[in-house]
Structure formats: C-alpha cells, structure tokens
N, C-alpha and C positions, 0 to 999 in steps of 0.2 A: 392525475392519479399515478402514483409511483407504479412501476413494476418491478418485478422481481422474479427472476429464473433459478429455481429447484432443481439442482441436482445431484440427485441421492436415489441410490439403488436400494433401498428399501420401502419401499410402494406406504407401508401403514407411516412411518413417521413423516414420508414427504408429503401424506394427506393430513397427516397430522397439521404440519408446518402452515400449509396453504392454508387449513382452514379457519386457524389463527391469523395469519395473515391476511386474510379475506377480511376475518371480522375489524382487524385495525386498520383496514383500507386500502390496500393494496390490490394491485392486479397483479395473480402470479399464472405462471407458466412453469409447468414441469417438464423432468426429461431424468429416464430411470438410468442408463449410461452414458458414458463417458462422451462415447461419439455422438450421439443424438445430443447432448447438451453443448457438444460444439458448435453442431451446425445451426442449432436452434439460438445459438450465442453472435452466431457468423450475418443471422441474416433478419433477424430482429431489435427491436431497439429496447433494451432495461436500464434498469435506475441503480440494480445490485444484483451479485448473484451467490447464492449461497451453494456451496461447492465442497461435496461429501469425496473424502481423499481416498477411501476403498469402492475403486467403480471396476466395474466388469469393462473389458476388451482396454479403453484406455482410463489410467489410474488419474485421480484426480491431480494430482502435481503436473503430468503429462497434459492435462486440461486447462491447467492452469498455466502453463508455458507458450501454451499453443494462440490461451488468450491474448495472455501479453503481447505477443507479434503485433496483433491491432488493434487492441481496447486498453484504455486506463480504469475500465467501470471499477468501483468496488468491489473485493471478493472478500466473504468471509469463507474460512475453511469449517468446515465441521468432520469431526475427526474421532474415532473410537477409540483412537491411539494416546497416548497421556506422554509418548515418549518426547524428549526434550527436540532429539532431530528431528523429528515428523514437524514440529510446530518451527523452528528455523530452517530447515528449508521450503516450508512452506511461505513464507516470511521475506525470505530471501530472494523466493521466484517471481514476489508480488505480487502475495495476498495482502490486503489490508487488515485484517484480523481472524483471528480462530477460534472456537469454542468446541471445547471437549464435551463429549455425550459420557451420559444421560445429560442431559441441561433444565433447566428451567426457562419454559415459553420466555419469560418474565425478562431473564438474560438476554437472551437471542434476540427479542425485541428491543433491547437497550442496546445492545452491538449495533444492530440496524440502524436506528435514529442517529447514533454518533458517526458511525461512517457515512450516511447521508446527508451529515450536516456539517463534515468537513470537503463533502465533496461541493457541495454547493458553497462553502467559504473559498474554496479553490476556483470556485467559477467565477463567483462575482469579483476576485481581485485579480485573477490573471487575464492580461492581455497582451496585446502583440507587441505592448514597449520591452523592449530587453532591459534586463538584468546585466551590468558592468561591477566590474574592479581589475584595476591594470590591464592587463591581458586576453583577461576573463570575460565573456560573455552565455548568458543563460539564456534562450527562449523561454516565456514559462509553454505561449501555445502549440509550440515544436518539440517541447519535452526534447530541447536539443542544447547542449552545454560547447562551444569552442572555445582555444585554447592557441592563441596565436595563429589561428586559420585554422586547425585541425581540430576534426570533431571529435568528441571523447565519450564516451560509450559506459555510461552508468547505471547500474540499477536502480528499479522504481525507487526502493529506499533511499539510495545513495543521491538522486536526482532531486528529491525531496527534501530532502536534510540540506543539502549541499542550495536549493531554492531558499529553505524557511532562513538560513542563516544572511543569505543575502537579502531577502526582504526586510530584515533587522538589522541590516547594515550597521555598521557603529554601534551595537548593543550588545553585551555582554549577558547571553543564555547561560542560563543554569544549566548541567545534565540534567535535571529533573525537569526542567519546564521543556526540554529537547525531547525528552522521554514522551512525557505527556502527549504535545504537537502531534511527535512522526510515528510513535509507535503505538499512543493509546493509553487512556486514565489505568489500565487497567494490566497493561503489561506484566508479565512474571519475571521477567527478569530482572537485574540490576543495571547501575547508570556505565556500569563496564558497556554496554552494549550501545552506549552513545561513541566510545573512544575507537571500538572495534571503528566503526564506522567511518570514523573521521581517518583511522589511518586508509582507510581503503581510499577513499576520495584524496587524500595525499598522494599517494601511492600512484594515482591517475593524474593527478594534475599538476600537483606542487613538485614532486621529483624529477619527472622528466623534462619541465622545461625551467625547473632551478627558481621557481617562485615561490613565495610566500602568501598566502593568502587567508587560512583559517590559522588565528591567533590562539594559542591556549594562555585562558586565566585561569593561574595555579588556585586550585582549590575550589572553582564556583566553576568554570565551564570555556566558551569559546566563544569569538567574535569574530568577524570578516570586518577591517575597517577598509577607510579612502585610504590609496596613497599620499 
C-alpha cells in the first residue's frame, strides 16, 4: 500500500484529500504545519508527499529545502498562489510537480499516479553501475556527479536532466521529449526551460574544466555522445 503525507494547514481540504485518497487506496498521514510535517517526514517512511506552500511557523518552500537535505521522495506542491515564481522556485528547490487550488480530485489524483510511476521507472533502472563519458562520471544511487575527481553539486533538476541525457547516450532528445521526462506531460511552460537548464549544468561542468560534453542539435534538441 502506497503512502502519502498531507501537509496543508487547512484541516477541511486535508480531510478532503485523505479521504479521496483513502478510497483510491492509499495509506495517508497528515500534519497541519510546517514543522510537524517535517518531523513526521524525518522519521517515517512514504511513497509521496503533497506539500501546501502557505504553512504557519515554517512555509512550505522552507519544508521543502529542509526535505531535500535527505529524501528524493516525490513532492507535489499545492499552491493558492497562480504566481509564475511561487511554481519555479518551487521547481527549482525539488519539487516534482505543483497544482494550483481550487483543483479537481480528478487532477491531483493523475499528478500522483505519474510521479509515482516515474519514481518507480527510476528504481528499477538505477543501480550502483556509473554513468561515464570522458571525464564524467554519474552515480545514479549516490545522486553524486564527478568531474575529473571533484564532486559537482547539482540540483534535483539539473541531476536528472544531466542522468536522462546520459542514459540515452548517443541519442538525439527533442526539447519536447526532454520536457515531458524531467518536467512533466503537463508543464506550463515552454521548451526555453530545457536550454535554461542545460546552460546551468554547462556552467558546472563543461566550463570549468574546458569539456565538452552536452551536444546541441540545431533545431531538434541535445545529445551527450562517446568520445
């Protein structure tokens, strides 16, 4: 039975949430602030957790920062906010997706199933063999990237992208199939936000130690090949 940790400081939608989620089969657990869904994050085991971004004492971005230190779980955001930076830098800190309230059960339960079904595509193909090219080496189960000996320090996104491209080694991704993978069928933004990307992981890898490694194909997208 899946689990799932609730936390949202408004008592009727969180019963709401559960008791939808109860009837699709889930085991949930709640937690009306910030810090209680920490600790109750810190020393339990879930499958996802849905993470309401206006929390009393600490705010849900704050919640969400504090996860990442030790969990890769799933987060989706749920947000009252429609503003563009509330949903990047939520995005940014390493949520896996967001949904704007009022919502539709109907949504939230389709969010759920795709992030739990990429997290489980992520289990059964990563293992302890690394990830090469030139220089480059990727753990996937250390979520740890070096770089001629020296560790390089990426976000969840950036770690992700920077994996799916080497898993396709010698293939030539579209922005849009890039899009789809790392950000979601469903994203609002455009394929500009595959490039932002890629220069950041440049920025990290390829610049400072004068490598080449992510190829741009003018007009379709990028490829990592063999030397």
């Amino acid at each position: 039975m899946r689990r799932i940790l609730i936390i949202e400081d408004e008592e009727k939608i969180a019963r709401f949430i559960e008791l939808e989620l109860k009837y699709e089969g889930y085991e949930v657990e709640k937690a009306f602030n910030g810090r209680d869904g920490l600790e109750i994050a810190k020393n339990q085991p879930f499958d996802l957790i849905l993470l309401d971004i206006m929390l009393p004492g600490i705010n849900g971005i704050e919640v969400l920062r504090r996860i990442r230190q030790f969990s890769d779980i799933p987060i989706i955001l749920l947000t009252a906010r429609d503003a563009v930076v509330d949903k990047v830098t939520g995005l940014d800190g390493g949520a896996d997706d967001y949904i704007t309230k009022p919502f539709a059960i109907e949504e939230l339960l389709a969010r759920i199933r795709v992030a739990l079904r990429k997290r489980n595509q992520v289990n059964q193909s990563t293992n302890s063999t690394q990830l090469t090219v030139g220089d480059l080496q990727l753990d996937p189960m250390k979520r740890e990237v070096w770089v001629k000996g020296n560790l390089i320090h990426l976000t969840k996104r950036e770690f992700d992208l920077l994996h799916y491209l080497l898993k396709n080694k010698n293939i030539v991704l579209s922005r849009e199939t890039i899009l789809e993978e790392i950000w979601g069928y469903d994203f609002a933004g455009d394929t500009n936000a595959v490039d932002v990307y890629i220069r950041y992981i440049r920025a990290k890898i390829e610049e400072p130690f004068r490598l080449k490694i992510i190829h741009t194909v003018r007009g379709v997208g990028y490829v990592i090949k063999d030397e």
